[in-house]
N, C-alpha and C positions, 0 to 999 in steps of 0.2 A: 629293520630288526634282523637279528643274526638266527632267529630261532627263539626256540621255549626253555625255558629251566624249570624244573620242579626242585624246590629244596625243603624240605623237610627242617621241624626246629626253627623254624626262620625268625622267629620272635623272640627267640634265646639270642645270647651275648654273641657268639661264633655265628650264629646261623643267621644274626643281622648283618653280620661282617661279611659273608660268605653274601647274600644278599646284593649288600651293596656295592660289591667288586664287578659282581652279575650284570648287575643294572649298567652300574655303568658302562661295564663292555658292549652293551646296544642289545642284550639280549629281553625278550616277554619273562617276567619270572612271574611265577606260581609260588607262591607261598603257604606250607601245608603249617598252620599253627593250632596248638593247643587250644586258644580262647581266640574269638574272634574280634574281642575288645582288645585286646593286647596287640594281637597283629594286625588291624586296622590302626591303633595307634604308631607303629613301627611302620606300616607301608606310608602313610603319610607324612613322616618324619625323611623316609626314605626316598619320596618321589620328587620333595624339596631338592634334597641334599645331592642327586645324581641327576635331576633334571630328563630321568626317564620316567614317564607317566602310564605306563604298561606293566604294571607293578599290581599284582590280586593276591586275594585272601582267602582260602578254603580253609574253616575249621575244622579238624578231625583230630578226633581224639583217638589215639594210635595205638592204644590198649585195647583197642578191639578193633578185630578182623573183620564183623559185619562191616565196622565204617571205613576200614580200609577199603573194603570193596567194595561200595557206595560211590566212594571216591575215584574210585580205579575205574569206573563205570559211567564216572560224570565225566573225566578226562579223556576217554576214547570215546566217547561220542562225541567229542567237539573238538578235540587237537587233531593235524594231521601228520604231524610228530612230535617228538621230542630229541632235543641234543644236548641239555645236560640235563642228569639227574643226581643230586645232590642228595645222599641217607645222612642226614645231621642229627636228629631231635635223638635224646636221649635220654636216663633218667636213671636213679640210683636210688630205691627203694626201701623207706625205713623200715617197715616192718613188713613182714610174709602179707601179701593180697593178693589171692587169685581174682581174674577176672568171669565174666560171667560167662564166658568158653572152658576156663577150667584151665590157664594159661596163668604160670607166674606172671604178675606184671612188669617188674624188671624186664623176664624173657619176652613179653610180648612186644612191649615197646623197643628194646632194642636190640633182638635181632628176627623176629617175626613178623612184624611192621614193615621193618625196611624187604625181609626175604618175599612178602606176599604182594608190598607196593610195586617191587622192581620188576617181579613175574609176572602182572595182569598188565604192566606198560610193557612188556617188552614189544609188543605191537608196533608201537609207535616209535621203534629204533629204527638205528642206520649206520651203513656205515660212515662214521663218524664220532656216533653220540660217544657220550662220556659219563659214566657212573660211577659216583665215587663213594665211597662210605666212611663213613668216620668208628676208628677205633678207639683203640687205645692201649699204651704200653702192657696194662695189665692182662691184654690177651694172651701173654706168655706162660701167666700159671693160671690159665682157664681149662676146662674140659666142657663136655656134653655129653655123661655119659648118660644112662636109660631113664632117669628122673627128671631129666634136666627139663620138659617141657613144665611141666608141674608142679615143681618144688625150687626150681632153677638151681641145684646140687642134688647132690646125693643124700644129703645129710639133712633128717627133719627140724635143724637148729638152725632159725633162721639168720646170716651172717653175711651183711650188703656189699662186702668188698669181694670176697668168693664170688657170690651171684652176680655181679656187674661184670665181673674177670670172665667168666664165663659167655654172658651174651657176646661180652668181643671177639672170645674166640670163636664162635661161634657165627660170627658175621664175618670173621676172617676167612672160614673155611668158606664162607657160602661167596665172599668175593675170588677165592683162589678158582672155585668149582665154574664159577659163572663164566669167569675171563675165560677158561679154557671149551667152556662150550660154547663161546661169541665170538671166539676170534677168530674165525674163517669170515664171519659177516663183518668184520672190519668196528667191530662196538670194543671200548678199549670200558674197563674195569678194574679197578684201583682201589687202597683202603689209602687213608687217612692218619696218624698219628701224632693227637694236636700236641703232647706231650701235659705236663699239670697244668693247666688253666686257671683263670679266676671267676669261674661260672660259681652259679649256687651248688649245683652237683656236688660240688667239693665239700660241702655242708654236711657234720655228722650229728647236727641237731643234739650237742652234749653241751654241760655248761666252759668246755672250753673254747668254745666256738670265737667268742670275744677276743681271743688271745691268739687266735690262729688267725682272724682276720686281721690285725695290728702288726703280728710280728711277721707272719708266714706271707700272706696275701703279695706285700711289695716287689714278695723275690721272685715271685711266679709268671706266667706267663698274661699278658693283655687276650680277652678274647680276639683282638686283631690276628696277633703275635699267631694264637692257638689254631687261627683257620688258615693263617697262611701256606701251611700245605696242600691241604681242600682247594684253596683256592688257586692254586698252582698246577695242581689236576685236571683243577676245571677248564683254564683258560691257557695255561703258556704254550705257545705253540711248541716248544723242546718235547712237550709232553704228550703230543701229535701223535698217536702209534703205539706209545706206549700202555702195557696190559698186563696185569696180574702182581703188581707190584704193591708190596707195603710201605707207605712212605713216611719219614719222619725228619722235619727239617728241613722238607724239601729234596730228600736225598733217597733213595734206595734203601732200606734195610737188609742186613742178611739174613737168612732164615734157617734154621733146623730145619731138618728134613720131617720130621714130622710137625710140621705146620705149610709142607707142600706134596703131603701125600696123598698123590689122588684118588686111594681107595679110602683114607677114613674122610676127606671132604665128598667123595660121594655116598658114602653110606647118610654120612649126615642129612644130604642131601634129598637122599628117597625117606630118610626117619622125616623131616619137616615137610616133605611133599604128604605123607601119610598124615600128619596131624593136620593140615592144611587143605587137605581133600574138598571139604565144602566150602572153600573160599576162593579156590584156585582156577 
């Protein structure tokens, strides 16, 4: 075996695909999934199909931070590293639900989840490991300003494309901030950009749902298609060294400078260490 994977979502469409590329490279994966009937049903489809049988299933449900750090607690006592860590799972929230910390759930699940999983394993890095996080386009008209843990905007109108836009940029910032404080240890950290996918996410639970799946769906991307850059982070050697990159296509993106300023990614930084305090 090459080593450990932790991948997050792994029971989702991408995060099987991401999964199975894993396995097959020869690596132990850890699979963090929502329900554990779901992802026992995927690990078993998957231990077939890659003929690696090192293939497990930790349920957690990633809307809360107590079980993050349940989790984060069960893996360092028993791992003696890790070399990829894969931030997949994510989720697009119909209506306003705080969780029982007081965390929108949108923001919990996808950008506090992956910021509190990646800090209690940094333990078990090296140089070498590889963590990557999955974005998405829509990080570009996201912010975080002072509501954002609570309400996930500014704005008491609950509205799931804003608040989705928003934990991206937001786990953008926390991947910009991270690379720059690992990279002397040689741990390379990267985002993801699967571009529109054919996951349920894309679901706006309205009656033209029907019509979107029919017409819209064929043109989009295969969750294959969608993780193919995740999975190219994780494993191609070109990708050896490389750190602090947003990638889409496989490719570099360019960035605005303020989506590489290292005073408002750390201010973010210490605002989520503060909210996170008892979990960290």
């Amino acid at each position: 075996m090459k080593g450990t994977a932790i991948i997050t979502g792994a029971d989702g469409g991408m995060g099987t695909e991401i999964t199975r590329a894993v396995a097959t490279a020869g690596y132990r994966v850890i699979m963090l999934c929502y329900t554990r009937t779901k992802g026992e049903e995927r690990m078993n489809q998957l231990v077939k199909s890659t003929g690696n049988p090192d293939i497990e299933v930790i349920e957690a449900d990633l809307s809360s931070m107590a079980r993050v750090r349940s989790v984060t607690d069960q893996l360092l006592g028993r791992l003696p590293s890790v070399e990829l860590l894969m931030n997949n799972a994510g989720t697009m929230c119909t209506h306003f639900s705080r969780t029982p910390e007081g965390f929108e759930r949108t923001v919990a699940v996808n950008y506090l989840a992956p910021y509190l999983l990646t800090r209690r394993l940094l333990p078990l890095t090296h140089s070498g490991t590889r963590i990557v996080n999955m974005v998405s386009c829509t990080y570009a008209i996201g912010s975080a300003g002072p509501h954002f843990f609570e309400n996930g905007s500014e704005s008491r109108t609950f509205w799931r494309i804003p608040i989705y836009s928003n934990t991206k940029y937001a786990l953008w910032m926390f991947t910009h901030e991270l690379s720059l404080r690992l990279k002397e240890q040689g741990v390379t950290v990267n985002a993801a950009d699967p571009g529109v996918v054919s996951t349920d996410i894309i679901r706006m639970d309205m009656w033209f749902d029907p019509l979107t799946d029919l017409f819209f769906r064929p043109l989009i991307r295969t969750p294959r298609q969608g993780a193919d850059t995740a999975i190219r982070l994780l494993l191609d050697n070109e990708k050896e060294g490389v750190t602090g990159g947003l990638f889409a296509s496989g490719k570099a993106k360019p960035l605005q400078t303020r989506f590489t300023d290292p005073i408002r990614s750390r201010q973010l930084w210490e605002r989520t260490e503060d909210r996170l305090k008892d979990f960290l």
